[in-house]
C-alpha positions in Angstrom: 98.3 115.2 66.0 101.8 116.7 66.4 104.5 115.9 69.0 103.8 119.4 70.6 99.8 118.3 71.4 100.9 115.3 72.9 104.7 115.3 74.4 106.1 111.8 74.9 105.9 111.0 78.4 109.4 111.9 80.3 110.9 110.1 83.5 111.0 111.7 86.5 113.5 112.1 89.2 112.4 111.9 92.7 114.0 112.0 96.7 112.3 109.3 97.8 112.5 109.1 102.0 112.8 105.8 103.4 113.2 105.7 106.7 113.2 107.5 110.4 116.1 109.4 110.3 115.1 111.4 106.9 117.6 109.5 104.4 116.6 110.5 101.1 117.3 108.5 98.0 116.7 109.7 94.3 114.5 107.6 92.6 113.7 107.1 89.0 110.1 107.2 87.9 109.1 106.2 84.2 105.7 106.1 82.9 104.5 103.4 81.5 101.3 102.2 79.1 99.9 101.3 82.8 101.4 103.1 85.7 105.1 103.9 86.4 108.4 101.5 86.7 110.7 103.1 89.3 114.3 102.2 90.6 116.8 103.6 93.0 119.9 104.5 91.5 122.3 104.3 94.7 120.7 100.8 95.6 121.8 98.4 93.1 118.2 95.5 92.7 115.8 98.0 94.0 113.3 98.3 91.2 109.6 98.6 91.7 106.8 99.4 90.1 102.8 101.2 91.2 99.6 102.1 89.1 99.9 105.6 90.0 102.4 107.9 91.0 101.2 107.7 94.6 101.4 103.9 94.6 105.1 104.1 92.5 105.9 106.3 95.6 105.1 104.1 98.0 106.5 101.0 96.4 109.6 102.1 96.1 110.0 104.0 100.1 109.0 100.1 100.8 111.7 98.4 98.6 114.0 101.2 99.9 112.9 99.8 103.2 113.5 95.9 102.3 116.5 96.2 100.6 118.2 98.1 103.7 116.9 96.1 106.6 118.3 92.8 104.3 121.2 94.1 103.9 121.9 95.2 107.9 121.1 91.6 108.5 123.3 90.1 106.0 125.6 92.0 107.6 125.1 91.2 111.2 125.0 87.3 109.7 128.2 87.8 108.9 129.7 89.5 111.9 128.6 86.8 113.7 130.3 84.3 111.2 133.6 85.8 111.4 133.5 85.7 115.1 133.1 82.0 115.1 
């Protein structure tokens, strides 16, 4: 079996939206033996991983999700510091 019967599997690039007001993020998505590894470029530590592409999908608008609300509380932690 050549290379043309069976392409190596390629990563794909995907706007992933992560929250209400429509933000969209590109994502990464590389196939793996099982499933797909995905990470967001423009969020440094957001890496996730799903079975499918579906779950890949979802995993990563929920890491999007995570990463965010952390950091606007990190944030507001220390606002509040600084005013003390």
């Amino acid at each position: 079996m050549d290379m043309q019967d069976n392409p190596p599997p390629r990563a794909r690039l995907v706007m992933v939206k992560a929250v209400a007001h429509e933000i969209l993020y590109p994502a990464i998505f590389e196939p793996e033996d099982i499933g797909y590894s995905v990470y967001v470029p423009d969020i440094p530590g957001c890496v996730t991983q799903g079975d499918t592409m579906e779950e890949a999908m979802q995993m990563a608008q929920d890491a999007i999700k995570l990463i965010l609300k952390d950091k606007k509380l990190i944030n507001i932690q220390n606002l509040l510091h600084q005013r003390m």
